[in-house]
N, C-alpha and C positions, 0 to 999 in steps of 0.2 A: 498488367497481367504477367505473372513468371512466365516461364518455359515448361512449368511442370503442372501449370493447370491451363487449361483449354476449352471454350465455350464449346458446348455441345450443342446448343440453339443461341437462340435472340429473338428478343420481343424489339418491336419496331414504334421508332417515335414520329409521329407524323406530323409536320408543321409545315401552312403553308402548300400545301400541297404535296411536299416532298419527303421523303422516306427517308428516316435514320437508324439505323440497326444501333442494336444494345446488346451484344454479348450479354447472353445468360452463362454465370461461370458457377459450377459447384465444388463445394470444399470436402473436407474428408466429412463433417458434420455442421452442422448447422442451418440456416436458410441461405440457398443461393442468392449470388449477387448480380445487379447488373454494371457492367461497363458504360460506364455514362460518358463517354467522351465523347459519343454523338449527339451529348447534348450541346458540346461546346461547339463541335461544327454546324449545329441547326442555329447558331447565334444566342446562346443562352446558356445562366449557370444554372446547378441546382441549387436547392436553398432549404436548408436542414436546420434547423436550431438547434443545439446540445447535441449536435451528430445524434439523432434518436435512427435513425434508418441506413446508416453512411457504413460502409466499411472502407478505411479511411489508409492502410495497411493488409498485407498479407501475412501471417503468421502462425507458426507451430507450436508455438509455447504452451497456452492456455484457452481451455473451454470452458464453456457457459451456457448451461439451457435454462433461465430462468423462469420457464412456466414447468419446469420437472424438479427444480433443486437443484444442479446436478452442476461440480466445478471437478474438472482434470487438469491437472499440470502433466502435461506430456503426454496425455491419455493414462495417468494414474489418477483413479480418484482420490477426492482429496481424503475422504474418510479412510480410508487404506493407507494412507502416507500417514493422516498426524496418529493413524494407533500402531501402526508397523515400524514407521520410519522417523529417522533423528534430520531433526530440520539441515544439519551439513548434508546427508546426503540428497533431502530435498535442491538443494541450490545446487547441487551438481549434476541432478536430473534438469532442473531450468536451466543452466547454464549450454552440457549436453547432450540433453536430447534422453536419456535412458540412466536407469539408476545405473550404480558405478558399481563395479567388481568388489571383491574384497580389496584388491592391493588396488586399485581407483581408490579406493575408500580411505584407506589406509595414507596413499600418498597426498590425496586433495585435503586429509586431516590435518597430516604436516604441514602442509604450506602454510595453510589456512591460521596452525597456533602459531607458526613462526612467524608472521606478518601483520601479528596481534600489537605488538607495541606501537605506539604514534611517537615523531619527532621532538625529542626534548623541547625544544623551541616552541611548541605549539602550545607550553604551557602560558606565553607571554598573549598568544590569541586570549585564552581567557581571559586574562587578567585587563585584557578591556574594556572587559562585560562589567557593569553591574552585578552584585550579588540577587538582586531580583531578577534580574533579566529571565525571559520567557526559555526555557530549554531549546527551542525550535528556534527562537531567532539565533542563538549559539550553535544549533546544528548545522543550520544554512548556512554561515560565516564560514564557521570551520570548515564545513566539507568543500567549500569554495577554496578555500585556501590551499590547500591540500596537493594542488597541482603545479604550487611552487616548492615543496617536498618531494615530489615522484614527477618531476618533468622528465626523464631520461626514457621512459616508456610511454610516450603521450602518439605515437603515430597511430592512429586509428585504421589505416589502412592493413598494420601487420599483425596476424592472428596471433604470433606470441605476445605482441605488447597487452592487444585487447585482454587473455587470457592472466598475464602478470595484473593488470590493472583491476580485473574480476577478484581475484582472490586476495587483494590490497583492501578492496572495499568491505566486501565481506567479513573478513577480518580487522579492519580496523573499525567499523561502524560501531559495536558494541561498545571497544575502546572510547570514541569520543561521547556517545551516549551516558557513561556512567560520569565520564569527567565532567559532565555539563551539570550532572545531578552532585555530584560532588562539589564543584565549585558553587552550586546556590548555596549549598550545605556550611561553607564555611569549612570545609573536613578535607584533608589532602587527599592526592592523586591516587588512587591502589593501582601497581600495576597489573597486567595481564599475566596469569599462570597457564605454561606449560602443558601440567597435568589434569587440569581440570577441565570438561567439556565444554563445548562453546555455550551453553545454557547457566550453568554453573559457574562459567567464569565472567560472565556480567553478572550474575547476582553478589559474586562475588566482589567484584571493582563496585559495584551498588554501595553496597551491606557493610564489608570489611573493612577495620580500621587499622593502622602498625601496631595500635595498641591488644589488640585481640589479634595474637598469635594462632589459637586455637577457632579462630572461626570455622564452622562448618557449616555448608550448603543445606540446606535441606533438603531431600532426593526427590520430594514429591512434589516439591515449589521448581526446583529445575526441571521436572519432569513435564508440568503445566506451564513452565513458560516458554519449554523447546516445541509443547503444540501451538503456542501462542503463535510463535514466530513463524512454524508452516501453516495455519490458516494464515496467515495475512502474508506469506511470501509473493504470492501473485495472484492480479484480478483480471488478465485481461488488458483491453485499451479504455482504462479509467482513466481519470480527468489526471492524474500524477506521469503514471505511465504514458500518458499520449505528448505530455509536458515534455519529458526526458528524452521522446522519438524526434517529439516536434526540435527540443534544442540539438539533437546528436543531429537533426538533418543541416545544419549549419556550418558541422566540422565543429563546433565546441569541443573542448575536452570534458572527458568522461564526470570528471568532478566537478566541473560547473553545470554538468546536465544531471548530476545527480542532487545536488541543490538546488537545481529548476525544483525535482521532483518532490524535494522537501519542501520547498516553499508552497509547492500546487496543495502537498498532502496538508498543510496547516490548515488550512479553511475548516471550518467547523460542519461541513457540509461532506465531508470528505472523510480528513484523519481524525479530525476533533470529534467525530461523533462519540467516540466511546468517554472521550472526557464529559458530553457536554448531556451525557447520563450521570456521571454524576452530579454535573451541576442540577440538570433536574430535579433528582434524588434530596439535593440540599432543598430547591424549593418545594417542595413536599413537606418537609421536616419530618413528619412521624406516621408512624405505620396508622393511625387514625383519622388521617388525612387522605389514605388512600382511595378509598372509595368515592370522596366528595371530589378527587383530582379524576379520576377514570370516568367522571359523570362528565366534566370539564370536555377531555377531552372528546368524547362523542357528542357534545355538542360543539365542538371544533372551538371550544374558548379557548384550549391550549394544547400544545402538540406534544406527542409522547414520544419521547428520544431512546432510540434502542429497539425497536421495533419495526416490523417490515423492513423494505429494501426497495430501491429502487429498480435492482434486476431479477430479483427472487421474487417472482410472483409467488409461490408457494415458500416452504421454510426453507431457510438457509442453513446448507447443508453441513456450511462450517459451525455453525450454531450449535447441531446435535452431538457434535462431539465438543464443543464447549461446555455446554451444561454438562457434563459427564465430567469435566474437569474438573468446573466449579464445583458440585456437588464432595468433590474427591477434596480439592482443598479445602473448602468450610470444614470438611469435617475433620482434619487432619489437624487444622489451630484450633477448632472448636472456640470459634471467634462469636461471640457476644456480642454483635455490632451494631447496635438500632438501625444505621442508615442501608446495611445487609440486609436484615428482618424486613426493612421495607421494599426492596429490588426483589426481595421472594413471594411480598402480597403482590406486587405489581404483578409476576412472573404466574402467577397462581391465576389470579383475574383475566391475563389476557390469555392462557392457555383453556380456559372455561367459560369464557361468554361468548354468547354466539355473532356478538358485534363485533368483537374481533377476530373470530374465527371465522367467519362470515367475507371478511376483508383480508384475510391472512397477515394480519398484525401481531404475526410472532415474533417474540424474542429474536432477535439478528443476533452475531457472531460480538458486535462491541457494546451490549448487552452485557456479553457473560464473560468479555476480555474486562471491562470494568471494572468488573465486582470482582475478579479473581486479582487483576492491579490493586485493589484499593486493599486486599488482602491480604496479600505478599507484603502490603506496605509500601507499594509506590506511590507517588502524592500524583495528584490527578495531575500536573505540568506536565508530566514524563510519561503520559498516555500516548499520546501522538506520535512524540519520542524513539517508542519500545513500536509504534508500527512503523514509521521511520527505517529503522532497524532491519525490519524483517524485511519489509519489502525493496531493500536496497538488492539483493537479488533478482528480485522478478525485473527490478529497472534495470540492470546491468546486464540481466537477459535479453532484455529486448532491444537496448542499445548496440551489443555485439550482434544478434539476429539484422538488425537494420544493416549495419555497418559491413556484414559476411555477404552480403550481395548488392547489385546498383540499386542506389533509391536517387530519390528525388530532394531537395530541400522543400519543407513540408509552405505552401503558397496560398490559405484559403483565400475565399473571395469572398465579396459582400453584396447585398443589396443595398446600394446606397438609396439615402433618403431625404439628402441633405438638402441644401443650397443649389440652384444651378446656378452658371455662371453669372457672375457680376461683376461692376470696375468697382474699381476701390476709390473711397471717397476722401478727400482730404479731414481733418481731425477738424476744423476749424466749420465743415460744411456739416458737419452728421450732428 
């Protein structure tokens, strides 16, 4: 428990005969929690799976009411930020605490293009890879590495290093994201420009080759990929983020707990979901298939990826301002795409039957991050990637929040179920 929150009652555990108070604590919003430490004086752990009930941290970053829809970074809602706000100034509000001034603005802009280049050197990390190699396994490498590059500001103790370290990441993330998409490519390095916005200048390092002098951005693809990156800048204490608390409680450096967090978000369960819509999508194959697949999955013969949510019981709030994207980019390429045409019957079906409205198996946010990736012309490897990316802020938020007050190194416990004691037998007797 801080110093700045204070149980106001307590429910009491009784075991035994004997009485154990549990601090009842309440937060600015949410459900109150309790202090369970008297559980471990009454002789006993808790025992939680998937932390489904645990609050497991204290923290100011980000809300979540998943029976309302309802996500705030900072107490901005998120629909406010991705139609008002440029995801830079997003991460400076996750970072601290409150959107930035103009000249905040202005200066965390600078830093943030200056610190855009990565280590010459680090083009030999590629060149280890595979030209097949999975993007994510290169990102997790790299960003590992990385901390024999910038070891001169690794004290995690001092608020300018943590700070220098923040705007390293954030700025360099994009950089090694497009090099990874570059090298499966076979197509050399582009570097990072100056003048062009942080949205704009990954699609840029993406897209652009030496040869095409005149590339230009398209305002409305940067514009849908800068909301990309603030819907997925922070969730909370999801299975990546709790990754990156769990290894920064160890004293790791920053870059190997931001490659925890890459590694956590790979799972298909996790970051993969929005690619593993389009893998669906593929097994579908045509918009004539749809309805005998949607029959499928209400009889639970196959599962429909992109849909509901584990914490949104109702719709996902970053969702409705994706579709609003989406809808803005199809029309913008005026793309002809069968496997598109299909993600829109899907989208259509599950917005109007009452079996899935019923269950609120709406469209989620990597639903409509998908189909706008596979639009722009990302290849589905570099879905996970591009949320990689984003959320490399909300981890390095949380990592500097952990680190700006005493914690603890993160120690669950278990119920074991194993073996009890036994001698060991010689090889010759078993």
């Amino acid at each position: 428990m801080s110093d700045n929150n204070t149980a106001t009652s307590a429910a009491t555990l009784q075991v035994d005969g004997k009485d154990y108070e549990l601090p009842i604590i309440e937060g600015t919003l949410g459900n109150p929690v309790l202090d369970i430490k008297g559980v471990q004086q009454a002789g006993y752990w808790s025992y939680d799976p998937g932390f489904m009930a645990t609050a497991a941290v204290e923290s100011k970053i980000t809300y979540i009411d998943g029976e309302k829809g309802v996500l705030l970074y900072r107490g901005y809602p998120i629909e406010q930020l991705a139609d008002q706000a440029e995801y830079l100034e997003v991460c400076y509000a996750l970072l601290h605490g409150e959107l930035p001034t103009a000249e905040q603005k202005a200066d965390f802009y600078d830093k943030v293009s200056k610190h855009s280049m990565v280590n010459d050197q680090l083009r030999k990390f590629f060149e280890g890879f595979r030209r097949d190699a999975h993007p994510m396994a290169i990102m997790v490498g790299v960003m590992g590495a990385l901390s024999a590059f910038y070891h001169n500001n690794l004290d995690v103790s001092k608020e300018d290093h943590r700070e220098i370290t923040a705007i390293r990441l954030i700025a360099k993330v994009p950089t090694i994201a497009a090099m990874s998409y570059k090298y499966s490519q076979g197509q050399p390095f582009m570097y990072p420009r100056n003048d062009l916005s942080y949205a704009e200048n990954f699609l840029y390092m993406m897209f652009a080759t030496p040869a095409d002098v005149d590339y230009k951005v398209n305002p409305i693809l940067a514009k849908a990929m800068d909301k990309i990156f603030t819907l997925h800048a922070d969730h909370e204490q999801n299975a990546s983020t709790s990754t990156v608390r769990l290894a920064g409680s160890t004293g790791a450096n920053p870059y190997a707990c931001i490659a925890a967090g890459i590694a956590a978000l790979w799972g298909p369960a996790h970051g993969g979901a929005n690619e593993a819509v389009l893998q669906m999508l593929d097994e579908i194959g045509s918009v004539e298939n749809v309805d005998d697949f949607m029959e499928k999955v209400k009889r639970k013969e196959v599962k429909l990826m992109g849909f509901g949510h584990r914490v949104y019981k109702n719709f996902d709030p970053r969702a409705r301002v994706m579709k609003e994207t989406c809808d803005e980019v199809l029309g913008a390429l005026g793309i002809n795409d069968p496997q598109l045409e299909l993600a829109m019957k899907l989208e259509q079906i599950a917005l109007n039957d009452p079996y899935f409205i019923e269950r609120n198996l709406y469209p989620n946010v990597d639903f409509y991050s998908g189909i706008i990736l596979k639009a722009i012309g990302i290849p589905t490897s570099m879905f996970t990637v591009i949320f990689a990316l984003a959320r490399t802020a909300g981890w390095i938020s949380h990592w500097i929040e952990m680190h700006s007050a005493p914690y603890k190194i993160g120690r669950p416990r278990q119920l074991y179920t194993g073996p009890t004691q036994r001698d060991f037998v010689p090889v010759e007797q078993r």
